[in-house]
N, C-alpha and C positions, 0 to 999 in steps of 0.2 A: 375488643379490637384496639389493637394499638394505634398512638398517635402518631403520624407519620412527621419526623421535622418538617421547619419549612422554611425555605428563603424569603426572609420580610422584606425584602426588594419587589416591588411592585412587577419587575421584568429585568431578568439577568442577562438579558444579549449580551448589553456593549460590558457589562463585568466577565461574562463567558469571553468575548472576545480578549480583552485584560488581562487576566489570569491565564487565558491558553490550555497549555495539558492540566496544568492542576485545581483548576475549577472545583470539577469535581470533587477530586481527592481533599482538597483543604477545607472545601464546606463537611464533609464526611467526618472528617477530622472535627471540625468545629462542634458539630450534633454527636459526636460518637457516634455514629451510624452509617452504616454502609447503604445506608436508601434515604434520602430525601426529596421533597417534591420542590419546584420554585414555576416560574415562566420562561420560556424564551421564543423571542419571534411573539412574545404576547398571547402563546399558548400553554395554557399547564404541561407540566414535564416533570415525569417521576426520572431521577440520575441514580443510579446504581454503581456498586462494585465489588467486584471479590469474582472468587469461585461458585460458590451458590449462587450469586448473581447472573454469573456467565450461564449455568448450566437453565435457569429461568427462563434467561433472555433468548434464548434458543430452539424453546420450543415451539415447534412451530403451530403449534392445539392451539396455544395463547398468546401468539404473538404474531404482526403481518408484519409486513412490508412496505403493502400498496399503501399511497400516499402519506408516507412516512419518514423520508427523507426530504429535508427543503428543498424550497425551487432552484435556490440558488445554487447549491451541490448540485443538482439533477443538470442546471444547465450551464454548467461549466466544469465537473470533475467527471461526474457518471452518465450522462448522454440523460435522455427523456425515453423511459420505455426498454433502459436496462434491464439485464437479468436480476442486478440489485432490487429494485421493486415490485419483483414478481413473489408470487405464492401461487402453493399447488401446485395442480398436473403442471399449470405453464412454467411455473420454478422447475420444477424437478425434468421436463424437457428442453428446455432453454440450457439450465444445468449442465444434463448431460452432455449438450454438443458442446459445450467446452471443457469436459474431460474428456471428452474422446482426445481433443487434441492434446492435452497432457499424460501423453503415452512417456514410460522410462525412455524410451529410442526418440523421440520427438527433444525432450529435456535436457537431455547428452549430445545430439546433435545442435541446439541452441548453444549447449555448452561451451562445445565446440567453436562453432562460428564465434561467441565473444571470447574465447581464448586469442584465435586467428588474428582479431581485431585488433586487440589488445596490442600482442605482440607485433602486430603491422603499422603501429601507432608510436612503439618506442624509438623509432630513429627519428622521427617531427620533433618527439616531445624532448630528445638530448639535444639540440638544439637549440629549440623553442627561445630559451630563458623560460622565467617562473610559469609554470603552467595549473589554471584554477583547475583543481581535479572534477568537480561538482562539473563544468560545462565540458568538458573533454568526456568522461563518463556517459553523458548524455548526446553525444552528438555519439561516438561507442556504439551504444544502447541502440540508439535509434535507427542506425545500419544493420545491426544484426539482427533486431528484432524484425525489421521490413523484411530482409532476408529469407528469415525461418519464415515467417507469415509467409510469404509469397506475394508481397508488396512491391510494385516496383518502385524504385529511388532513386533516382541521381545524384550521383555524387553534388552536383548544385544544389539542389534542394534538403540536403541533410540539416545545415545549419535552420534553416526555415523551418522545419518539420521540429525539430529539438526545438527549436524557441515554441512552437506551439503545444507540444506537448505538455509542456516544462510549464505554459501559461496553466492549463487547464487543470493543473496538479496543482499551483500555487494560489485559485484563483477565489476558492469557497469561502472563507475565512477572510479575507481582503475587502476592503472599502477601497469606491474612487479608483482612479485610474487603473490598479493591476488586479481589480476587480472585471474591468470592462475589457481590461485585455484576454481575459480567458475566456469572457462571451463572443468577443471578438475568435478568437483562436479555434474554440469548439465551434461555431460558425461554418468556418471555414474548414477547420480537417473533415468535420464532416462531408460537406461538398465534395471534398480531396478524394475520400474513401468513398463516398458513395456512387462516384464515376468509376470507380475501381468494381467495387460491386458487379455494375451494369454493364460493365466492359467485361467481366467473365464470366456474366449472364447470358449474354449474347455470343459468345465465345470469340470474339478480336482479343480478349487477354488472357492465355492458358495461365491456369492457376495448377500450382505441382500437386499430386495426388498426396490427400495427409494435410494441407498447410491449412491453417489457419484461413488463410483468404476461401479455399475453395470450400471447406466444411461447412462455414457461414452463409456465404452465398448462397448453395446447395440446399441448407438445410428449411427441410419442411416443419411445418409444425402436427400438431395432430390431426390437423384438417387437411393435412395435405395442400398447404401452401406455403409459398415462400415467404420467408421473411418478409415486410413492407423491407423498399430501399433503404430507406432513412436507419430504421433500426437494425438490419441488416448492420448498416457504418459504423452507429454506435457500438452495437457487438463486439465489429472487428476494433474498433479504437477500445475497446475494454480487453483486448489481447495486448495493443501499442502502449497503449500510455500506461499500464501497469506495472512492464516490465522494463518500462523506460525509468519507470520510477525507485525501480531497485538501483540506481545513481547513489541517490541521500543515503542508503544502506550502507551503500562499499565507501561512503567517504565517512561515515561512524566509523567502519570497521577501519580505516585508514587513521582515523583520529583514535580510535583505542588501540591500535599499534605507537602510536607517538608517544599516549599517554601512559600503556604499560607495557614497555618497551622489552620487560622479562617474557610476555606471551607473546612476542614479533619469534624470539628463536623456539619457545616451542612448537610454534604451529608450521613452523621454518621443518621440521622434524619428523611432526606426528599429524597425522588424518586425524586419531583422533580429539586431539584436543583444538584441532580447526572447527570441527563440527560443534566442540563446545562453545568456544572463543566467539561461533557465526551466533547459535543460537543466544548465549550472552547479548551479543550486541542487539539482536532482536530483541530482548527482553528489557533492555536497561535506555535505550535509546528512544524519542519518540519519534512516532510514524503515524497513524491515524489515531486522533485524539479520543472518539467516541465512537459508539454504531447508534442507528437509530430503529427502532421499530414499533408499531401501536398497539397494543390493546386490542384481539381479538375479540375477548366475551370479558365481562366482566369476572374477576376471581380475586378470593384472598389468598394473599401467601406472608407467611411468617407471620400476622396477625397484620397485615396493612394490607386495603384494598385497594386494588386496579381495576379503575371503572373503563367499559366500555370504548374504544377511541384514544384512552389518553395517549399521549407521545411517552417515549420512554428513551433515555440516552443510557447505554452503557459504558463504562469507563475505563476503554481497553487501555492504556496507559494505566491510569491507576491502578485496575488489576494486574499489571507485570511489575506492580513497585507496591502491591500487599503486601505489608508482613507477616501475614497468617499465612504466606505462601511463599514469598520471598524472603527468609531471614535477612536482616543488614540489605536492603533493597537497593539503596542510595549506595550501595558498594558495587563494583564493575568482579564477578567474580565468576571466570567463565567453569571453574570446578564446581560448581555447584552444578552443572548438566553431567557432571562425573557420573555413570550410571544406574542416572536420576532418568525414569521412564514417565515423560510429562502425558497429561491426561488432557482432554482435547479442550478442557474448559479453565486450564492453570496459564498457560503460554498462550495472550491471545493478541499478539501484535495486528493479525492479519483476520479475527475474527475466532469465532471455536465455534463448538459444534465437530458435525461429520461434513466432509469436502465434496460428497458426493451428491446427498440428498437436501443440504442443509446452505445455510450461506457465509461458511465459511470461504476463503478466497481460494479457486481455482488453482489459482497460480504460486500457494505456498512451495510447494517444490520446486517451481523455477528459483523462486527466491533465493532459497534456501543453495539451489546449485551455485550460482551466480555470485552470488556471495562469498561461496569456497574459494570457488574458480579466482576472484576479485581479490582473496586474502593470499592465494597463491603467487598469484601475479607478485603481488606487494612484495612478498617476502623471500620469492624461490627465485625472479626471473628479471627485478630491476631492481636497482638501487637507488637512493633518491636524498634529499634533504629534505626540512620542513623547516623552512625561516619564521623567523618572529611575526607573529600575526594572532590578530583576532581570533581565540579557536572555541571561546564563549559560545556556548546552547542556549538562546534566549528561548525559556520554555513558553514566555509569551506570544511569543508568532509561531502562528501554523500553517504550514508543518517548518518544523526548524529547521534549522541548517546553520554550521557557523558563519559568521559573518562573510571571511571573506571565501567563503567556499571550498578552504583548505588546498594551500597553494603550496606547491612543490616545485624546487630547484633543485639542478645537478643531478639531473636525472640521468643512467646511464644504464646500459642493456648488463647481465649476470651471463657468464660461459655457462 
């Protein structure tokens, strides 16, 4: 049996927290080994990464869910009693109802509505003076995705709903104040959502046939009951707030427009090299640092054991910046997706695995639209400047974003 390295730190929290995305990668680095074990939260945790790691970490024989992710994630990013933490039958039905809602015609009419928005945005924004793309994006987001769902929103409440969203997505990883603001925020949207729920439970709120709002409400489980309320909200807030989150996306994609300003005209041109250029940015950008899951039954693999219970982090960052998978990682080079057929366990910004049975994200193909849609926008239908500013990736905090949120002047609508 091999010896498995190990971090001689008593407990790597506040160093996890420090280091950020590449925690892992650089202790991996240090061991020459794509698997070491250390602490964090004061619990033993095996850290992985690569492709064999991904395709491991996935199976679902040998690995859960339940009580697997911290509390502190569960009660500010991912609700308590998410589809995230589920296994078996109750994964693979929980699952389901939220593919059903990711029909191609569901995806493209999303599309659609952030197109509408967009473009119903660019006469404010020539105006404006400098306008932060990161909060505009998000308040965007958060209209159209109510929208599609079949949320209702008022136009007053946009700014409010985006500020809370926007908490609960920044708030895992945070100490101190913007820690308690996203306890605070998840708090409350749920309340928000879960009067939504019970208002088209009871039928005073029609919810449209197909949307998001009425599928979750609706849906039974295998006993033929409804969702509890409460998780019923989370549900629908793991349709909102992920899709509100593809924001940080389009403003990478907005910054590797700035930065390699020869792929701004090709994608100006060709579909395909947009799809490249998106997937690129998914892969070289960070987005979710790790996944987590435990230790079903005890097993060996590669000559290191995984006892019963242990925690496990995978290193989805560090696996889209492997060089056994990524040649030149630290290069932005969206030809390498040049008719490169990726495998579900090599590109895992959003999780790998299958999307169906498995706990990859849902909502990769919203993403994935949204992002096009986002680079179109950029290139096809305004014009814009990018004044001198902070445009620094501090890989330290998560989830990054540059400083100042990437702020555009002289903005102006394209015939």
């Amino acid at each position: 049996m091999a010896t498995m390295p190990a971090d001689r730190s008593p407990d790597s929290t506040l160093a996890f927290l420090r280091a950020g995305y590449r925690f892992i990668g650089e202790r991996c680095d240090r061991y020459g080994s794509d698997i070491f074990q250390t602490r964090i939260l004061l619990a033993p945790t095996i850290c992985l990464r690569g492709r064999p790691a991904a395709a491991l970490f996935y199976d679902t024989e040998r690995f859960q869910r339940r009580e697997a992710m911290p509390l502190r994630v569960q009660r500010t990013l991912t609700g308590r009693g998410g589809v995230q933490g589920l296994d078996g039958p109750e994964h693979r039905d929980r699952k389901a109802m939220f593919m059903s809602i990711m029909t191609p015609a569901a995806i493209r009419q999303l599309g659609q509505l952030f197109d509408d928005e967009w473009q119903a945005q660019v006469p404010a924004w020539e105006g404006a003076g400098p306008v932060a793309l990161y909060d505009a994006l998000g308040r965007v987001l958060t209209r159209v995705v109510c929208s599609w769902a079949g949320v209702p929103l008022a136009a007053s409440q946009i700014d409010r709903r985006a500020v809370q969203l926007h908490a609960m997505i920044e708030a895992p990883a945070m100490v101190g104040p913007r820690h308690w603001r996203g306890l605070l925020a998840r708090r409350r949207a749920e309340h928000w959502i879960a009067d939504i729920i019970e208002r088209t439970r009871i039928g005073t709120l029609p919810a449209p046939t197909g949307s998001a709002l009425k599928v979750i409400a609706e849906h039974r489980t295998a006993r033929g009951t409804l969702l509890p309320r409460r998780i019923a909200a989370v549900e629908l807030l793991n349709v909102l707030r992920p899709v509100v989150a593809v924001d940080r996306y389009m403003v990478f994609a907005a910054l590797a427009l700035h930065d390699h300003p020869a792929w701004r005209e090709r994608v100006r041109e060709d579909d395909e090299a947009t799809e490249q250029f998106v997937q690129e940015v998914r892969r070289y950008y960070p987005f979710f640092p790790a996944a987590t899951a435990r230790v079903r039954h005890s097993f060996d693999w590669e000559g290191h054991h995984f006892p019963r219970g242990r925690r496990v982090l995978l290193d989805l960052y560090g696996t889209n910046h492997h060089p056994a998978l990524w040649p030149e990682p630290e290069l932005f080079r969206p030809e390498r997706f040049a008719g490169r057929r990726v495998d579900p366990f090599e590109l895992v910004p959003q999780g790998g695995g299958d999307h169906a049975t498995g706990h990859r994200c849902a909502g990769e193909w919203i993403t994935i639209e949204l992002m096009k849609r986002a680079v179109t926008n950029l290139t096809r239908t305004m014009r814009y400047e990018v004044p001198p500013q902070n445009l620094a990736l501090d890989l330290h905090r998560m989830p990054a974003l540059p400083r100042a949120g990437l702020t555009l002047t002289n903005i102006r609508r394209t015939t």
